[in-house]
mmCIF file of the N, C-alpha and C atoms, coordinates in Angstrom:
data_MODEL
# 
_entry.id   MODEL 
# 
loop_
_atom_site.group_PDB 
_atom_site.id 
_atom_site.type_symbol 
_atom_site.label_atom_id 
_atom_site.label_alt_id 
_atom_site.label_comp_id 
_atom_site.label_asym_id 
_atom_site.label_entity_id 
_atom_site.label_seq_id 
_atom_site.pdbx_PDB_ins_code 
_atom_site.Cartn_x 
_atom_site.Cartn_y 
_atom_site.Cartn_z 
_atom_site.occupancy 
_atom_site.B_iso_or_equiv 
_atom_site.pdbx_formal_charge 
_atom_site.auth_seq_id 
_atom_site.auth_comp_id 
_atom_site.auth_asym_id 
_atom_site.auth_atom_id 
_atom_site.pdbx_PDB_model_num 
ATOM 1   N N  . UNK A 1 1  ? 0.856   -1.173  0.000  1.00 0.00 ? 1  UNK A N  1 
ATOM 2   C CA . UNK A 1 1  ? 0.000   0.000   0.000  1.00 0.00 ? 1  UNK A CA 1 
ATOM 3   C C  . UNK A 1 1  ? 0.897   1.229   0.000  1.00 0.00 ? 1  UNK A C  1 
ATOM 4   N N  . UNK A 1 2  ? 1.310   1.828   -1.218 1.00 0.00 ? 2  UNK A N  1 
ATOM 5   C CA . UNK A 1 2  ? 1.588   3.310   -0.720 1.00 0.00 ? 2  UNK A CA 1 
ATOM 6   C C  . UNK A 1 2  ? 1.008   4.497   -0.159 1.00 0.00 ? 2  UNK A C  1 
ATOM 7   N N  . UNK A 1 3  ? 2.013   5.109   0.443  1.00 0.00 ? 3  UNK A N  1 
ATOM 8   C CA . UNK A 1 3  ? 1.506   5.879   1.894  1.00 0.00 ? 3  UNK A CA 1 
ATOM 9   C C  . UNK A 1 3  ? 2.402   7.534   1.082  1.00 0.00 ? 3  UNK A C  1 
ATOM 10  N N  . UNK A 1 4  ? 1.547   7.965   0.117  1.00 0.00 ? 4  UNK A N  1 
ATOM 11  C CA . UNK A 1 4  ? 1.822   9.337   -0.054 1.00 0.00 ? 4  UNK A CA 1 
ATOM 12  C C  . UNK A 1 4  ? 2.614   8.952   -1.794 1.00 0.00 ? 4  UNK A C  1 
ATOM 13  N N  . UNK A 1 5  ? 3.298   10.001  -1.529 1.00 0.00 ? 5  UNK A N  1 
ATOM 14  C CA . UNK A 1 5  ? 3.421   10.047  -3.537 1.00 0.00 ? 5  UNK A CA 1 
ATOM 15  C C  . UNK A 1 5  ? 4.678   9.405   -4.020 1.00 0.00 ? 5  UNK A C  1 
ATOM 16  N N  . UNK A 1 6  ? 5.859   9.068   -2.934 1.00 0.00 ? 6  UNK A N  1 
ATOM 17  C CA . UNK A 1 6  ? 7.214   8.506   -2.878 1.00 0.00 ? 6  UNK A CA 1 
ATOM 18  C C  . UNK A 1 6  ? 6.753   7.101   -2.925 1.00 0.00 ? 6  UNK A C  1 
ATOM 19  N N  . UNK A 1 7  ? 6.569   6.483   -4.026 1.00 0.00 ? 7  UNK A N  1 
ATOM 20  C CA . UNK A 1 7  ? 6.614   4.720   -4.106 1.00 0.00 ? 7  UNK A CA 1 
ATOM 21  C C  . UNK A 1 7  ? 7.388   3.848   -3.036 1.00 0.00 ? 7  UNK A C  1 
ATOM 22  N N  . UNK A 1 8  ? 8.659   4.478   -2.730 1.00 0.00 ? 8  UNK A N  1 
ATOM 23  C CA . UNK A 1 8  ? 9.300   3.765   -1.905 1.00 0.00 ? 8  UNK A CA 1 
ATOM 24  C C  . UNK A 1 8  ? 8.498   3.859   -0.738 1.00 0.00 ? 8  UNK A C  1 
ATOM 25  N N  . UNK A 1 9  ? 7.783   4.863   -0.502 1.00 0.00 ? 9  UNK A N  1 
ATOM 26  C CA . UNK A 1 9  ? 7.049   4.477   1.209  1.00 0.00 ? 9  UNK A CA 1 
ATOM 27  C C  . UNK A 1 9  ? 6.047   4.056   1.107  1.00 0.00 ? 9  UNK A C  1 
ATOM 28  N N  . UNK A 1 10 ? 5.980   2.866   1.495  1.00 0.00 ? 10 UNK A N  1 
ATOM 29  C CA . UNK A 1 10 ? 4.883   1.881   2.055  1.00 0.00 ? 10 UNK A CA 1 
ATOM 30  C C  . UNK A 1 10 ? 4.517   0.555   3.023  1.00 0.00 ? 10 UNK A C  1 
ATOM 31  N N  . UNK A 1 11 ? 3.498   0.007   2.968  1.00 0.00 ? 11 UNK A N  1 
ATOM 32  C CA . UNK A 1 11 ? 3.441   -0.732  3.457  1.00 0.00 ? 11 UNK A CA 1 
ATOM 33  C C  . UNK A 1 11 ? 3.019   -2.003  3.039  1.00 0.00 ? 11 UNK A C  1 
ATOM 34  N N  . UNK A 1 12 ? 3.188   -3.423  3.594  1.00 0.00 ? 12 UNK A N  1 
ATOM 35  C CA . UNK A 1 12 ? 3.057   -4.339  3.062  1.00 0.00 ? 12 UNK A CA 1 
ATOM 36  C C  . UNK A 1 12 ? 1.584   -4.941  3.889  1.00 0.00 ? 12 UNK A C  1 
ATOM 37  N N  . UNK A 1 13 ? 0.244   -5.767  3.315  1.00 0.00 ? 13 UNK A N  1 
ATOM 38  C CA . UNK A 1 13 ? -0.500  -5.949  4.159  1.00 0.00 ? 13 UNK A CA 1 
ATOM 39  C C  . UNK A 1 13 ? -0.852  -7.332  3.776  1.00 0.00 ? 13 UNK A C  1 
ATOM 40  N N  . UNK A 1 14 ? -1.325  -8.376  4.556  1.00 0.00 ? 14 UNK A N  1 
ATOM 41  C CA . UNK A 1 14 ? -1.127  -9.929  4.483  1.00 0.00 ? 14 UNK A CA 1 
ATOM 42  C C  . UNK A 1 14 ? -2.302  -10.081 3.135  1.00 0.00 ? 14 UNK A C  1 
ATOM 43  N N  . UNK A 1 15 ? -2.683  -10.823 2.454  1.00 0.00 ? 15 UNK A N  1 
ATOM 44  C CA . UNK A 1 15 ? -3.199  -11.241 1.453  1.00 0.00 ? 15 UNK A CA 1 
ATOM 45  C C  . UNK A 1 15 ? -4.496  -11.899 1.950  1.00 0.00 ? 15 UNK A C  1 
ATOM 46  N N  . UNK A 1 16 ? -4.143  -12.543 2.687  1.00 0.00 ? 16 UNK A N  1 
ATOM 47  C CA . UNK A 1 16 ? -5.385  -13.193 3.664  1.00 0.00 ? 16 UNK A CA 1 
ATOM 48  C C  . UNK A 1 16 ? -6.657  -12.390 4.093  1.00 0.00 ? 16 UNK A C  1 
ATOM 49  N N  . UNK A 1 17 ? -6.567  -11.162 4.105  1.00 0.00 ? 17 UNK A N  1 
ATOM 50  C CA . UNK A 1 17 ? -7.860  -10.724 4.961  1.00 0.00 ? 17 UNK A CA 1 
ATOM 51  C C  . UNK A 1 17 ? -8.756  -10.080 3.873  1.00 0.00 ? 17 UNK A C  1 
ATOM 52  N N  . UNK A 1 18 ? -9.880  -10.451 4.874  1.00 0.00 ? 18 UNK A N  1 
ATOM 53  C CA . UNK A 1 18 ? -11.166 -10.083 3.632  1.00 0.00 ? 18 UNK A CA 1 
ATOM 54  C C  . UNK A 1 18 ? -11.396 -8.946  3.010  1.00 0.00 ? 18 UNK A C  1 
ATOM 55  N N  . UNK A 1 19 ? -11.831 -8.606  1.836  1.00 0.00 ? 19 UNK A N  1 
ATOM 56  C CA . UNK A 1 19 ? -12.256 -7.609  0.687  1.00 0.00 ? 19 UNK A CA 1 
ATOM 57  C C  . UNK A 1 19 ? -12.521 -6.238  2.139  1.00 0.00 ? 19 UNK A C  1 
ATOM 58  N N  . UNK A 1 20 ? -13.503 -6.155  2.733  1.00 0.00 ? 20 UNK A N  1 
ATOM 59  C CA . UNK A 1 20 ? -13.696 -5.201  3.400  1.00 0.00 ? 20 UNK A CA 1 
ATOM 60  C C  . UNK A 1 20 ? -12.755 -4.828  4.430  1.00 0.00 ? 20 UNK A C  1 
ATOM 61  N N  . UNK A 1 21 ? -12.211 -5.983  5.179  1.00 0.00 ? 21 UNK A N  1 
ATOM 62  C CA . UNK A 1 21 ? -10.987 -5.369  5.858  1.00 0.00 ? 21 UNK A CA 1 
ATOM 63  C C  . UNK A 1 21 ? -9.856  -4.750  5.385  1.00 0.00 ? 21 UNK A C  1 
ATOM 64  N N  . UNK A 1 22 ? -9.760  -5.427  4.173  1.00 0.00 ? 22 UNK A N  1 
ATOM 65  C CA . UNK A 1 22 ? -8.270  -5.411  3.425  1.00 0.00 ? 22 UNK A CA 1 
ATOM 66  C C  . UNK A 1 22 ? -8.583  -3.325  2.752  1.00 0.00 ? 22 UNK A C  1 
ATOM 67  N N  . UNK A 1 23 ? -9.986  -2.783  2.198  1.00 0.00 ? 23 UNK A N  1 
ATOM 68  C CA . UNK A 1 23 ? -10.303 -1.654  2.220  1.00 0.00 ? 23 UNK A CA 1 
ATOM 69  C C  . UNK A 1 23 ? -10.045 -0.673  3.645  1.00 0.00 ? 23 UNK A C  1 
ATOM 70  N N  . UNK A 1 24 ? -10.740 -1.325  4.406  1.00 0.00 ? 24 UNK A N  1 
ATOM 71  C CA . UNK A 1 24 ? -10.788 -0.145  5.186  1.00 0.00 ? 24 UNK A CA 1 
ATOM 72  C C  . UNK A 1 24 ? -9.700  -0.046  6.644  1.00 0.00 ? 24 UNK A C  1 
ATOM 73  N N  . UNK A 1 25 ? -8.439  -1.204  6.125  1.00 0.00 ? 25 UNK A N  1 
ATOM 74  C CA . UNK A 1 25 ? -6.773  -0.686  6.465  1.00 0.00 ? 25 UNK A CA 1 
ATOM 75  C C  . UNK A 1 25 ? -6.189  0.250   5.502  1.00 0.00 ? 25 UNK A C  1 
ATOM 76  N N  . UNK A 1 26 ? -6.537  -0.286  4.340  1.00 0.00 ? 26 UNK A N  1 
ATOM 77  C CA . UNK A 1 26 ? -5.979  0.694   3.449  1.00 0.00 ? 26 UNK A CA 1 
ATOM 78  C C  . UNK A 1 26 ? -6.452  1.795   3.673  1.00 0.00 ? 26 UNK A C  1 
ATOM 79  N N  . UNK A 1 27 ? -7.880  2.732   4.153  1.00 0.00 ? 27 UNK A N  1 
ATOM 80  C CA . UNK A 1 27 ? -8.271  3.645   3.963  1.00 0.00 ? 27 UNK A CA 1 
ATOM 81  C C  . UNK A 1 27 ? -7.173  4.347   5.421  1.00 0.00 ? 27 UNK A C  1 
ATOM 82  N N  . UNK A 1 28 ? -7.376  3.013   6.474  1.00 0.00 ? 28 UNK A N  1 
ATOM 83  C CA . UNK A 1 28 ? -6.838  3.840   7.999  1.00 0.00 ? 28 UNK A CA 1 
ATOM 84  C C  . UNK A 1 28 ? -5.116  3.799   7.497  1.00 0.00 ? 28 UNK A C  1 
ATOM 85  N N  . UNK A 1 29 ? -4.867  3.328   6.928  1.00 0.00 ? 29 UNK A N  1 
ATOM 86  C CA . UNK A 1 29 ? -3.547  3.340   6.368  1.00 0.00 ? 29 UNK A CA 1 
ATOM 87  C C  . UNK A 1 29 ? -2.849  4.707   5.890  1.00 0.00 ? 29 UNK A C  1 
ATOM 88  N N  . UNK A 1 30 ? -3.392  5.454   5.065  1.00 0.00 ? 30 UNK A N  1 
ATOM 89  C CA . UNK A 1 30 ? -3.530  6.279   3.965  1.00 0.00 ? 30 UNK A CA 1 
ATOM 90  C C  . UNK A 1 30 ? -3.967  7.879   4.653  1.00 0.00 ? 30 UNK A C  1 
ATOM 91  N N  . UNK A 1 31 ? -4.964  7.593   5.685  1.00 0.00 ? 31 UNK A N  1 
ATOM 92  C CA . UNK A 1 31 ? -5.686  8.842   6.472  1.00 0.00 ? 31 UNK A CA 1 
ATOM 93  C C  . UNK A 1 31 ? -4.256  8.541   7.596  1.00 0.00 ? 31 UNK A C  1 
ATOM 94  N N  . UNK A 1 32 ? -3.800  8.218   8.078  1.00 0.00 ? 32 UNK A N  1 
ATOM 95  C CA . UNK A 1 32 ? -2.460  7.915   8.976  1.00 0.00 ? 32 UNK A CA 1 
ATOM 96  C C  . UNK A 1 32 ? -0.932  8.449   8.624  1.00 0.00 ? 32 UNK A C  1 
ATOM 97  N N  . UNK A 1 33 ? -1.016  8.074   7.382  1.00 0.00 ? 33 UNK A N  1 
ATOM 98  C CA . UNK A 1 33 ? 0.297   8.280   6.480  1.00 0.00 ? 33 UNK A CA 1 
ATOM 99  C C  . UNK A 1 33 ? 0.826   9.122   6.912  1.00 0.00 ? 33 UNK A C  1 
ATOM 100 N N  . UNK A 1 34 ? 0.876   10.394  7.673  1.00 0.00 ? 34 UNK A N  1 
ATOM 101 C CA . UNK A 1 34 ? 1.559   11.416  8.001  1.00 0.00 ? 34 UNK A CA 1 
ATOM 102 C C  . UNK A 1 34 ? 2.612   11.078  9.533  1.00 0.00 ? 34 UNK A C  1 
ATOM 103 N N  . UNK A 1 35 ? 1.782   10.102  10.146 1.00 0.00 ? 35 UNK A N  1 
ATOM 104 C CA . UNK A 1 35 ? 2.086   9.487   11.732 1.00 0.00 ? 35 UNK A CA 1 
ATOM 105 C C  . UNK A 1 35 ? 3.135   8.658   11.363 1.00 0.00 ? 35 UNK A C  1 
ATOM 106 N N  . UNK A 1 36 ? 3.657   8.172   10.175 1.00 0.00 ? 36 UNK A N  1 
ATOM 107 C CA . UNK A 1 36 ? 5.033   7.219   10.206 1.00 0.00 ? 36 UNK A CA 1 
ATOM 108 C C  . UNK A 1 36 ? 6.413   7.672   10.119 1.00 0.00 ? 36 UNK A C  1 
ATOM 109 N N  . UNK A 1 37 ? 7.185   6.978   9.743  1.00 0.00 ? 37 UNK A N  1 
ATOM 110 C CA . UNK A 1 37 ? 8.481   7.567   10.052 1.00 0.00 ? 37 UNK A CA 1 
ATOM 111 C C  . UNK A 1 37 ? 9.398   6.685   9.741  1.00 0.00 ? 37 UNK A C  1 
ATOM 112 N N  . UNK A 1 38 ? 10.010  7.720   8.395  1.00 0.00 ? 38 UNK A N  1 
ATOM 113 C CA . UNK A 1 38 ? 10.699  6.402   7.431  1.00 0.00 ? 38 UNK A CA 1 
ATOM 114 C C  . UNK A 1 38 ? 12.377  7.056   7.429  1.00 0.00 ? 38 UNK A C  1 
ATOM 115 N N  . UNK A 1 39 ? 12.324  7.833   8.477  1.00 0.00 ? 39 UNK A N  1 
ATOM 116 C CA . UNK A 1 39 ? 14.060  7.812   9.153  1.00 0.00 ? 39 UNK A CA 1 
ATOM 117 C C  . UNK A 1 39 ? 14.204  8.615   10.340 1.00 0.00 ? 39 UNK A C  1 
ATOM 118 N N  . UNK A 1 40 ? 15.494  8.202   10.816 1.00 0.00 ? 40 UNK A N  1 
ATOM 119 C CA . UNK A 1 40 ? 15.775  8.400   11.631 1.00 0.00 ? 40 UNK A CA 1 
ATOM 120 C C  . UNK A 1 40 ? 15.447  9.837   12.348 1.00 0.00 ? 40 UNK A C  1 
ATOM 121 N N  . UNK A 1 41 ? 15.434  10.883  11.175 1.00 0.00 ? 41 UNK A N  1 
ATOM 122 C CA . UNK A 1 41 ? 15.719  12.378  10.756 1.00 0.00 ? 41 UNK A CA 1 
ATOM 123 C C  . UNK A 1 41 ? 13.995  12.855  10.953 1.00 0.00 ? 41 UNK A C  1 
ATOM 124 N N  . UNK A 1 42 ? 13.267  11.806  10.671 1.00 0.00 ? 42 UNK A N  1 
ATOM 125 C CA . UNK A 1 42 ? 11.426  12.206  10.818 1.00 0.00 ? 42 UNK A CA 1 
ATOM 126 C C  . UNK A 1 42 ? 11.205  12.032  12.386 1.00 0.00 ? 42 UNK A C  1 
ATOM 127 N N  . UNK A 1 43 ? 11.832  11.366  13.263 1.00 0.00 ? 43 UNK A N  1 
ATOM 128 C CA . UNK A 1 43 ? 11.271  10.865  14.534 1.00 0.00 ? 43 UNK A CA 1 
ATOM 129 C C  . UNK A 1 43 ? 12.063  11.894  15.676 1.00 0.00 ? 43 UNK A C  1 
ATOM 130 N N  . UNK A 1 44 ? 11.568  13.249  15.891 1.00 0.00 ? 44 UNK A N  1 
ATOM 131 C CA . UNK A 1 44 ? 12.450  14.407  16.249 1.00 0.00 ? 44 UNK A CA 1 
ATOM 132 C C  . UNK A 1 44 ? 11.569  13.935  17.905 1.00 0.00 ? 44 UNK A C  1 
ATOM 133 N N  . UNK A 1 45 ? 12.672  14.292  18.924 1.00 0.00 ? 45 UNK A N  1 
ATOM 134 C CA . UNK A 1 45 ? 12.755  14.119  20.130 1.00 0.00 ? 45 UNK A CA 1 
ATOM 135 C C  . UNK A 1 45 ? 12.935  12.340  20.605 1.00 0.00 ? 45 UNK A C  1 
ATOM 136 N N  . UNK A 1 46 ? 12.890  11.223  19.318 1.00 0.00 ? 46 UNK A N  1 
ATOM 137 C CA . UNK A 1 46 ? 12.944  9.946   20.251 1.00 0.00 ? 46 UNK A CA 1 
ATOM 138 C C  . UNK A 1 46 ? 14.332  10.458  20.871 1.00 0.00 ? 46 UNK A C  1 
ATOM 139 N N  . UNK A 1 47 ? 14.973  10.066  21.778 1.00 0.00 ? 47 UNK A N  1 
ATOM 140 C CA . UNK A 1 47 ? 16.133  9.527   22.392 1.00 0.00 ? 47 UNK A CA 1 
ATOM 141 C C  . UNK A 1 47 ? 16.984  8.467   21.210 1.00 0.00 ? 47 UNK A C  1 
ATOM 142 N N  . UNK A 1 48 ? 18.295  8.788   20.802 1.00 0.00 ? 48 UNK A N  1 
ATOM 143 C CA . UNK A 1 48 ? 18.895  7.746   19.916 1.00 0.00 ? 48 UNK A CA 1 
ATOM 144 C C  . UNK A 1 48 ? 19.013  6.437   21.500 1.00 0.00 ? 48 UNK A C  1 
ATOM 145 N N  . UNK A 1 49 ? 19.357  6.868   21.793 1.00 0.00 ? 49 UNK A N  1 
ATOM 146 C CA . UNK A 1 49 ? 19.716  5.450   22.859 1.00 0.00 ? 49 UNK A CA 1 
ATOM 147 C C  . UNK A 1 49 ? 18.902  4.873   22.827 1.00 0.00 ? 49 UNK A C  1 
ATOM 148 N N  . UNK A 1 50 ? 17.611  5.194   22.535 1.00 0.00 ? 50 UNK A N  1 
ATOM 149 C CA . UNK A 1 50 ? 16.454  3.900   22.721 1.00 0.00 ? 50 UNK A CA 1 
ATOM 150 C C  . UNK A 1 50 ? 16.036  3.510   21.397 1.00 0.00 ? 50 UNK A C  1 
ATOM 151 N N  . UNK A 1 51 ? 16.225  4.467   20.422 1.00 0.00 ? 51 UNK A N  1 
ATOM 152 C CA . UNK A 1 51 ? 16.098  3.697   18.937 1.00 0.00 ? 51 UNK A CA 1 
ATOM 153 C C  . UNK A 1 51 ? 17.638  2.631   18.530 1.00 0.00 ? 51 UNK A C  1 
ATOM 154 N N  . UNK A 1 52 ? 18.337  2.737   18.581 1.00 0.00 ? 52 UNK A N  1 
ATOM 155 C CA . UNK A 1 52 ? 19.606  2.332   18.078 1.00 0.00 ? 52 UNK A CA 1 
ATOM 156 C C  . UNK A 1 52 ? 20.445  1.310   18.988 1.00 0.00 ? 52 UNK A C  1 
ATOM 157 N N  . UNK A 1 53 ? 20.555  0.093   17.868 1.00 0.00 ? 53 UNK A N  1 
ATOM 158 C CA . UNK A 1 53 ? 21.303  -0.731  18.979 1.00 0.00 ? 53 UNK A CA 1 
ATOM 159 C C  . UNK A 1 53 ? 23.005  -1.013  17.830 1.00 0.00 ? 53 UNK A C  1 
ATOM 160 N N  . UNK A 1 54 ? 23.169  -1.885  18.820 1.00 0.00 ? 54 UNK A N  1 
ATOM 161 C CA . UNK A 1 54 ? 24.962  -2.113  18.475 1.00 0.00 ? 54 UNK A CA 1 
ATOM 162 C C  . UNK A 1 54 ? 25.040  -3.775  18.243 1.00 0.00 ? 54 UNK A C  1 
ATOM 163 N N  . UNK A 1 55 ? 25.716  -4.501  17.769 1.00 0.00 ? 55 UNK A N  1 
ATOM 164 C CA . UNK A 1 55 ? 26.178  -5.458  17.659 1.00 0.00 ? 55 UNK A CA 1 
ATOM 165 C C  . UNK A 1 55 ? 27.376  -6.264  18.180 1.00 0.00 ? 55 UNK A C  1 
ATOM 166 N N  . UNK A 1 56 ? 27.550  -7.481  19.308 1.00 0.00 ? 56 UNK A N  1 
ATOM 167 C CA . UNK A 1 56 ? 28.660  -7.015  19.277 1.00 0.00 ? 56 UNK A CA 1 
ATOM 168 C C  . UNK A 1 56 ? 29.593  -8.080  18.566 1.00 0.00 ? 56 UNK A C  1 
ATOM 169 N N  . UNK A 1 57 ? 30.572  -7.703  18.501 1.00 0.00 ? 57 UNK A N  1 
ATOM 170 C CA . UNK A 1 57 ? 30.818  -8.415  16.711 1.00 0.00 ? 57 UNK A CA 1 
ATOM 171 C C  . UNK A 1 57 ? 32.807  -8.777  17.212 1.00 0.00 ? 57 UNK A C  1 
ATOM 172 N N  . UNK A 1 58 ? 32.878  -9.871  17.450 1.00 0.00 ? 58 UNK A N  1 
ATOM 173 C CA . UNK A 1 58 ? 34.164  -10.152 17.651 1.00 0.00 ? 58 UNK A CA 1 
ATOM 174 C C  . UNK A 1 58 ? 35.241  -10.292 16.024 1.00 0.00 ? 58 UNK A C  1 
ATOM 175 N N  . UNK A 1 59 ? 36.294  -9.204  15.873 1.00 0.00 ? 59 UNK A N  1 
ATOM 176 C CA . UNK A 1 59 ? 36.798  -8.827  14.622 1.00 0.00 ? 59 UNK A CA 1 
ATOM 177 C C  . UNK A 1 59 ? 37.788  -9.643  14.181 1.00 0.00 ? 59 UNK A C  1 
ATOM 178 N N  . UNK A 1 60 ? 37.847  -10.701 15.543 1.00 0.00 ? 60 UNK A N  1 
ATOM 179 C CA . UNK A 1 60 ? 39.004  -11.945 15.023 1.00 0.00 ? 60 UNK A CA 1 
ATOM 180 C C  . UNK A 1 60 ? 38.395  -13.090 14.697 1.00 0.00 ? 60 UNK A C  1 
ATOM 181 N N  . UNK A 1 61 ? 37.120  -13.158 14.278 1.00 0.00 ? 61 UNK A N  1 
ATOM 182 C CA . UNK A 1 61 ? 36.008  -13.944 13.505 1.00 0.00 ? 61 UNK A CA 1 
ATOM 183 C C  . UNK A 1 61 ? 35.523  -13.454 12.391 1.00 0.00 ? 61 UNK A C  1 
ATOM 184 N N  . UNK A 1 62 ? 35.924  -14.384 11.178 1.00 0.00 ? 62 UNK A N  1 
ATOM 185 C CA . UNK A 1 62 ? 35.263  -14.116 9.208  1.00 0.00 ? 62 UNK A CA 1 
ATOM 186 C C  . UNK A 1 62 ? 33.954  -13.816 9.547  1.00 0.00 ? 62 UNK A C  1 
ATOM 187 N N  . UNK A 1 63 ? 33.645  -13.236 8.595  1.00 0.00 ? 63 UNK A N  1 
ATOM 188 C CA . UNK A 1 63 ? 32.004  -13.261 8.737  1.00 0.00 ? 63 UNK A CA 1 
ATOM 189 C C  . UNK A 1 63 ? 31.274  -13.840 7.731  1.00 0.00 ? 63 UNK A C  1 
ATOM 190 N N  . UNK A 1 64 ? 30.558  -14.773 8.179  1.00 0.00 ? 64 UNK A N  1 
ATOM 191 C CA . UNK A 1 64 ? 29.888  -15.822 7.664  1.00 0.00 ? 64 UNK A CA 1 
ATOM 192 C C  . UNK A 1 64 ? 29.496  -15.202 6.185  1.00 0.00 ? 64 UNK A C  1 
# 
């Protein structure tokens, strides 16, 4: 389902649900579109410490 005029933003919704549900997500989908947040740079005041994690990654191990 795209969410505004940038193709790249959207969303994906299961195939499974019925004709009328599968409408009226898309509609709450679409009336919403403004409430998401497709970087880091859109989500002003989270805390990075609580969005962002680390890995921890031992450098004397190939990586698979």
């Amino acid at each position: 389902v795209p969410l505004g005029e940038d193709p790249s933003r959207g969303v994906k919704i299961g195939t499974g649900l019925p004709d009328l549900a599968r409408k009226q997500l898309k509609a709450c989908l679409r009336e919403n579109a403004d409430l998401f947040a497709w970087s880091a740079a859109e989500m002003s005041g989270l805390d990075p410490e609580v969005a962002c994690h680390q890995l921890t990654i031992d450098p004397s191990v190939s990586a698979v």
